[in-house]
C-alpha positions in Angstrom: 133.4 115.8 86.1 130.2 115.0 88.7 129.3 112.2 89.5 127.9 110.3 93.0 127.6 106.8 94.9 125.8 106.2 97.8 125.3 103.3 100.0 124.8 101.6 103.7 126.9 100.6 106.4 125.3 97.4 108.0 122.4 97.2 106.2 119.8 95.2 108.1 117.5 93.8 105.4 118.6 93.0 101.6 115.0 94.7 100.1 116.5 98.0 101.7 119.5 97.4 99.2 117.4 96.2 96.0 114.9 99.3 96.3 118.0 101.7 97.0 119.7 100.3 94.0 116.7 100.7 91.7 116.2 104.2 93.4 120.3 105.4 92.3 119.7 103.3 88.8 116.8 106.2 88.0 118.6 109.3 89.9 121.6 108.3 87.5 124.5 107.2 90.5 127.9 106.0 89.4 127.2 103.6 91.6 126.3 101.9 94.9 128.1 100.1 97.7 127.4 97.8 100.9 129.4 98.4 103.9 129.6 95.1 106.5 127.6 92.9 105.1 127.6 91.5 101.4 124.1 91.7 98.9 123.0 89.3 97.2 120.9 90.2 94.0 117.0 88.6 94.2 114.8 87.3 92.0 112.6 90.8 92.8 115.0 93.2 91.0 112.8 93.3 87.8 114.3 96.8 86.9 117.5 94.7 86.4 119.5 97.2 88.2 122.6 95.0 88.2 123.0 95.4 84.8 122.6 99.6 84.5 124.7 100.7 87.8 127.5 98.6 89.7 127.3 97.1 93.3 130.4 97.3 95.3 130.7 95.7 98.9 132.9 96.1 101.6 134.2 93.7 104.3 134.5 97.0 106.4 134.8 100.6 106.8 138.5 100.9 106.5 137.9 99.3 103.3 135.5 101.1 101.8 137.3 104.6 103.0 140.5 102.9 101.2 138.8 102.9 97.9 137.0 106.0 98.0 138.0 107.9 94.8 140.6 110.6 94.7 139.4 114.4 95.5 135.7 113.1 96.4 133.5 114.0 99.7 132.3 111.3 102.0 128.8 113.0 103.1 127.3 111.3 105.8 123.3 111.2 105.6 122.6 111.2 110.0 120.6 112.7 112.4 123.6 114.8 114.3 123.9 118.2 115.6 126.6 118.3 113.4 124.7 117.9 110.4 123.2 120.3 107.7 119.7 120.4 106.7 119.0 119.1 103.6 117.0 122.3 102.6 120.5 124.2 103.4 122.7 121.9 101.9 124.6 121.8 99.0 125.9 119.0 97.2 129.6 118.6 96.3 130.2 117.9 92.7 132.0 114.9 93.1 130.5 112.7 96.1 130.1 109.4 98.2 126.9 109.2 100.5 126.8 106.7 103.2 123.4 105.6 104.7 123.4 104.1 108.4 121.1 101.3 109.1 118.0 102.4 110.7 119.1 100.8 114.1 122.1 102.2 115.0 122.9 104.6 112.5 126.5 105.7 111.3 129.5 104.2 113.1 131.8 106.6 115.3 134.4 105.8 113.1 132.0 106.9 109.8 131.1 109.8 111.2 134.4 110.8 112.2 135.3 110.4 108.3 132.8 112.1 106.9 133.7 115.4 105.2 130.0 116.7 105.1 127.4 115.4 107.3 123.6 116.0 106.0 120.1 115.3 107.5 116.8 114.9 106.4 113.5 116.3 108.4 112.3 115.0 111.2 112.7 113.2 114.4 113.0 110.0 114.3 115.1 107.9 111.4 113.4 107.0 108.2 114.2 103.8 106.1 117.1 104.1 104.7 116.6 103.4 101.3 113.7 106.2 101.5 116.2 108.3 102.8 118.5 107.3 99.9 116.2 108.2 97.7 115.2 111.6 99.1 118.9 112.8 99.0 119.7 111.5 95.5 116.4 113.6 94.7 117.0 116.8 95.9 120.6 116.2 94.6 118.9 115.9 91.2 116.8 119.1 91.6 119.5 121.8 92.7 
């Protein structure tokens, strides 16, 4: 069976979360996750996300790695030289994408995790839960 969560390590503002959460609701994610810090829901989530796809947050990265289900791919979403284009890349069946905040990116210890890594185009970081939403599109479209 596919399926596919994606979420942030360290997210720096909570409207990055709500939109990215909205974003996996319509692209039809399993779920989504917070890495570092927690979410809280706000009053600005009229798409009631909460209620279609679940919200899981981690105190840390060993944590979240912990709970990862069994036989799926973390796929980091970074601007690396070991990374794939997205145009190039294809997308394990069964998958976890993890967003960096726009600051600082993934952690060493992330990226060292990370089975895939994948990037977007460009030269300089996007916001993230733009960048959420491009990779859970062109998921959906190949």
């Amino acid at each position: 069976m596919a399926f596919f969560g994606i979420g942030i390590e360290n997210f720096k503002t909570d409207q990055n979360i709500g939109t990215l959460w909205r974003s996996a609701s319509i692209m039809k994610a399993s779920f989504i996750f917070t890495i570092g810090k927690q979410y809280k829901i706000q009053a600005t989530d009229t798409a009631i996300s909460w209620k279609h796809i679940p919200l899981y947050n981690y105190e840390n990265f060993e944590a979240f790695y912990k709970a990862l289900p069994y036989d799926c791919q973390l796929v980091g979403v970074e601007m690396d030289e070991k990374s794939v284009p997205v145009a190039e890349f294809v997308h394990p069946p069964r998958c976890v994408y993890l967003l960096g905040s726009e600051d600082n990116g993934l952690s060493k210890t992330a990226l060292e995790k990370c089975h895939k890594l994948v990037q977007l185009p460009g030269d300089h970081c996007m916001n993230v839960a733009v960048a959420g939403s491009i990779i859970m599109y062109d998921r959906s479209t190949k």
